[in-house]
C-alpha positions in Angstrom: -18.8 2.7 -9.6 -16.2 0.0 -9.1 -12.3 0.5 -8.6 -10.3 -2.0 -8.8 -6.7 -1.2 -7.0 -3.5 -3.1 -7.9 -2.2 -3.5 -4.6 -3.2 -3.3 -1.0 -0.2 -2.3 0.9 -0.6 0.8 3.6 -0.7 3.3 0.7 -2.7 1.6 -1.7 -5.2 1.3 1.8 -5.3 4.5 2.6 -7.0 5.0 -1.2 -9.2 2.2 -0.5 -10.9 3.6 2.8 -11.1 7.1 1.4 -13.0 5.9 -1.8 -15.0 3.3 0.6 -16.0 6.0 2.4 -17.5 8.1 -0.6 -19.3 5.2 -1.7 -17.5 3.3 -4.5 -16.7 -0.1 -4.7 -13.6 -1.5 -4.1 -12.0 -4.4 -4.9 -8.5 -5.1 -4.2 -5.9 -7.8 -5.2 -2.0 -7.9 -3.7 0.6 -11.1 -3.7 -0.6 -14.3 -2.1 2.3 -13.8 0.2 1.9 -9.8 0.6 5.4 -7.6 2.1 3.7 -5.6 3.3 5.2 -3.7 6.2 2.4 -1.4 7.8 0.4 -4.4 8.5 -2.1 -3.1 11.2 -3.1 -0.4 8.3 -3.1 -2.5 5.1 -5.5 -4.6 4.1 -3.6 -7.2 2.5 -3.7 -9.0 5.8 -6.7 -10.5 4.7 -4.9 -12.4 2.1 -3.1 -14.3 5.5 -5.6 -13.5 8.0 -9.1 -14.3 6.2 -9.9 -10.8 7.0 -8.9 -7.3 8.7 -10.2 -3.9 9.5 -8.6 -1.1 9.0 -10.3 2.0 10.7 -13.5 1.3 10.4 -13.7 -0.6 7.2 -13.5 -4.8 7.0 -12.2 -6.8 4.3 -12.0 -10.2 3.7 -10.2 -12.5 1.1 -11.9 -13.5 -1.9 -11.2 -16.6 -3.7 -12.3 -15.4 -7.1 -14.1 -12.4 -9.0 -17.7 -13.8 -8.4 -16.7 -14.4 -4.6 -15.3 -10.5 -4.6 -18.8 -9.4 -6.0 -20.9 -11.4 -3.4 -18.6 -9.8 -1.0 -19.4 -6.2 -2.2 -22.8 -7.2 -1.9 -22.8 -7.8 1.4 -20.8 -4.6 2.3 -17.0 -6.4 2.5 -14.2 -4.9 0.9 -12.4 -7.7 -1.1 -8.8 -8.6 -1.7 -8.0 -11.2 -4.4 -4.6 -13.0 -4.5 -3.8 -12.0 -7.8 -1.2 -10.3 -8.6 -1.6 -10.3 -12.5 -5.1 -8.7 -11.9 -6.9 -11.6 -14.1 -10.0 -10.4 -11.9 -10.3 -7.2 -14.1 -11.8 -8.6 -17.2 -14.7 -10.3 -15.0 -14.8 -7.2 -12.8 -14.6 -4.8 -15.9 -14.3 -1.8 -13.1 -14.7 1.6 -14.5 -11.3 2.8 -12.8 -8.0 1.0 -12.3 -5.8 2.3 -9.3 -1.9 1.0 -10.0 -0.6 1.6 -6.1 1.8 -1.2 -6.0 4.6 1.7 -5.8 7.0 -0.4 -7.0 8.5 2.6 -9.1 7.8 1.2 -12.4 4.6 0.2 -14.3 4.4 -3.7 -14.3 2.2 -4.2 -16.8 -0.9 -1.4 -16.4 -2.1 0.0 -19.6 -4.4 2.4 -20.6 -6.5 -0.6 -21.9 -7.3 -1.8 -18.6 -10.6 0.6 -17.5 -11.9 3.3 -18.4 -10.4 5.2 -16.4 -6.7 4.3 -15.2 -4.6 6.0 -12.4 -1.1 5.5 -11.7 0.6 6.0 -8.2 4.0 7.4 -8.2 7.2 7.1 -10.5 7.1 4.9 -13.5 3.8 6.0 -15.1 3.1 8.9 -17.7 -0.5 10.2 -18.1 -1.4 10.1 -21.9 1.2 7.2 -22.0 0.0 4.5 -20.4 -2.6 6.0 -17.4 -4.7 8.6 -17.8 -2.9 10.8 -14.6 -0.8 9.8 -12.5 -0.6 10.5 -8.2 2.4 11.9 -7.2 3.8 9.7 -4.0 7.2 12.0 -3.0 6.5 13.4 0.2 6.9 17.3 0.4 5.0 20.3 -1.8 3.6 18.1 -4.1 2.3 15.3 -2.4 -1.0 14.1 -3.7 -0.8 16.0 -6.7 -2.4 14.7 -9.7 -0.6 15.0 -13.1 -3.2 14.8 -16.1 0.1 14.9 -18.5 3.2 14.0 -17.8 4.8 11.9 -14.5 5.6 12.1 -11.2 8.9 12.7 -9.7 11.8 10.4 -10.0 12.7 7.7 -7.0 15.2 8.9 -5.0 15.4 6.3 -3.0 15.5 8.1 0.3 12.6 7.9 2.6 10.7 11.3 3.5 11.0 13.1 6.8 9.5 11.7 9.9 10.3 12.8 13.5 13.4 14.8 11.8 14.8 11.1 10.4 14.7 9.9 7.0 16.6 6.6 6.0 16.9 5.9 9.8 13.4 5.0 10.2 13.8 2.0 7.9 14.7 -1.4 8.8 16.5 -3.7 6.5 16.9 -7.4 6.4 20.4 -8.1 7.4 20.7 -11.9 5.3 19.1 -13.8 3.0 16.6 -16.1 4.3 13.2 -16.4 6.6 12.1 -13.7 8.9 11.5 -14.0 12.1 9.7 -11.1 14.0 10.9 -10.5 17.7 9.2 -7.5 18.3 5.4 -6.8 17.7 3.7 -3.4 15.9 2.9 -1.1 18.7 6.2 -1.9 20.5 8.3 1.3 22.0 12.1 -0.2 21.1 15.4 1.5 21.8 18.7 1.6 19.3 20.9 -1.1 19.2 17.6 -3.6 20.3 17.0 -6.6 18.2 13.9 -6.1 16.2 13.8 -9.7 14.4 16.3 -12.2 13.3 17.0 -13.5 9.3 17.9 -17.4 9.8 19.3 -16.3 12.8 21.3 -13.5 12.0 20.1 -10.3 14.0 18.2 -7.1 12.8 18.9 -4.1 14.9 16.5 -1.1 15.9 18.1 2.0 13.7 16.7 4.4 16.3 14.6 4.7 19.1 10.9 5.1 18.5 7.7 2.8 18.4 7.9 -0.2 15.7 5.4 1.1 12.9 5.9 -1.8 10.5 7.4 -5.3 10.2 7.3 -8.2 8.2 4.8 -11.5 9.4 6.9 -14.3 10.6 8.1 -16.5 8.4 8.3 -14.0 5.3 11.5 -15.2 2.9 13.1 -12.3 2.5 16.7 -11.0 1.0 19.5 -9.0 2.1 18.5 -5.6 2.4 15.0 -5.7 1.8 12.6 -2.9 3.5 11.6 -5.0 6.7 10.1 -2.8 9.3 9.7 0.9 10.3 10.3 2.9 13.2 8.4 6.1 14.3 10.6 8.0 16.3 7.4 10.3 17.5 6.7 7.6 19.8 2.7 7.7 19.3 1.5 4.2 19.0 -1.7 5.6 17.6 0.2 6.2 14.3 0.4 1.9 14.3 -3.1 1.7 13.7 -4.3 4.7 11.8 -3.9 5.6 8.6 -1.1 8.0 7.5 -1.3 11.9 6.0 0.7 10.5 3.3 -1.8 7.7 2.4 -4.5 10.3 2.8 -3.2 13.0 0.5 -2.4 10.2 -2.0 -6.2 9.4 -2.0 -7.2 12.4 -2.2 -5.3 12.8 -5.3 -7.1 9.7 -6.6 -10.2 10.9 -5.5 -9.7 14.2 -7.7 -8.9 12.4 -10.7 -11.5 9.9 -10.7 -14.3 12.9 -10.4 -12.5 15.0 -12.9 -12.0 11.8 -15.4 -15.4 10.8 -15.2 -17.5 14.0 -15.0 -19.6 14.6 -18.0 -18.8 16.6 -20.9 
């Protein structure tokens, strides 16, 4: 059975290497220029990199829907640069995943597969997905919703370490991003993580750098730019998270339930 997941950021990977594992196909597609920030996790490197393994799973890019299938073929997890998702009416997939999490549907109907699961806020199963993934960290993380949605944005990151909004790292200008630190890295408060034409981007806490943008990234004031783990396990940087894993496990259900015979 094919999946075919819109987007391929650290969540939407975490669903990806979970359904690998059980034996589906995957196929992925992200931006050409992804934002992601959990780079060592998400396999929309291999839209920049050619190709990356997350855990023990590979993927490489593919340059079109026939390329994608000879990649499946051969036991590669693919990731199209395409954004739209034109690859789904040459891939006609069975399921469609929506983990972009950009808290609001941008453009996935109930039209789209079979099956159709939305991650997070801005879907409603019986709407326009058939259930929907609930993304909010707490006691109902990885829940699956077969009517109704999940719960509302609140804009405030999820506990980590004991810090919430802390842990996030936000461009300081408009203009291109330049890394000074690398994943992995054990940084202090006050350090400068990276610098936005020049103008610095301070470490919010102390902690290992989880996340940052790739060099050269044209960013905007404010935008989510890197992550800091203050439990100080570099481990986390290359591993993915509970929270990706309880989201796909939420996927997982619905898939089996949606497509179990009557």
């Amino acid at each position: 059975m094919m999946v075919l997941i819109r987007g391929a950021g650290d969540l939407a990977s975490g669903i990806a290497l979970r359904l690998w594992q059980c034996g589906f196909q995957v196929v992925m597609t992200d931006l050409p220029h992804p934002t992601a920030i959990r780079r060592t996790v998400a396999f929309s490197e291999a839209l920049l990199l050619g190709e990356v393994t997350v855990e023990t799973v590979t993927a490489q890019k593919a340059e079109s829907a026939t390329h994608a299938k000879a990649l499946l073929s051969a036991g590669i997890l693919p990731v199209l640069a395409d954004p739209e998702t034109t690859c789904r009416k040459a891939l006609t997939p069975s399921v469609v995943v929506d983990a972009i999490l950009a808290k609001k549907n941008l453009g996935t109907t109930t039209q789209d597969a079979p099956v159709v699961i939305g991650v997070g806020p801005g879907f409603t199963a019986g709407v326009d997905c058939h259930a929907v993934v609930e993304s909010m960290r707490g006691h109902t993380l990885g829940r699956v919703y077969y009517r109704g949605s999940a719960l509302p944005n609140t804009g405030i990151p999820g506990l980590i370490g004991g810090f919430s909004g802390e842990r996030v790292l936000r461009a300081p200008a408009d203009g291109v991003f330049t890394p000074i630190c690398a994943i992995g890295d054990t940084v202090t408060e006050g350090d400068v993580m990276a610098t936005v034409d020049g103008v610095p981007m301070y470490a919010t806490l102390t902690g290992t750098l989880r996340g940052i943008l790739p060099s050269g990234t044209t960013v905007h004031k404010g935008l989510k730019s890197g992550d800091i783990d203050p439990r100080c396990e570099p481990f986390h940087c290359h591993t993915v998270s509970d929270k990706a894993l309880s989201i796909a496990g939420g996927v997982l259900e619905a898939i089996l339930v949606l497509t179990k015979p009557t």
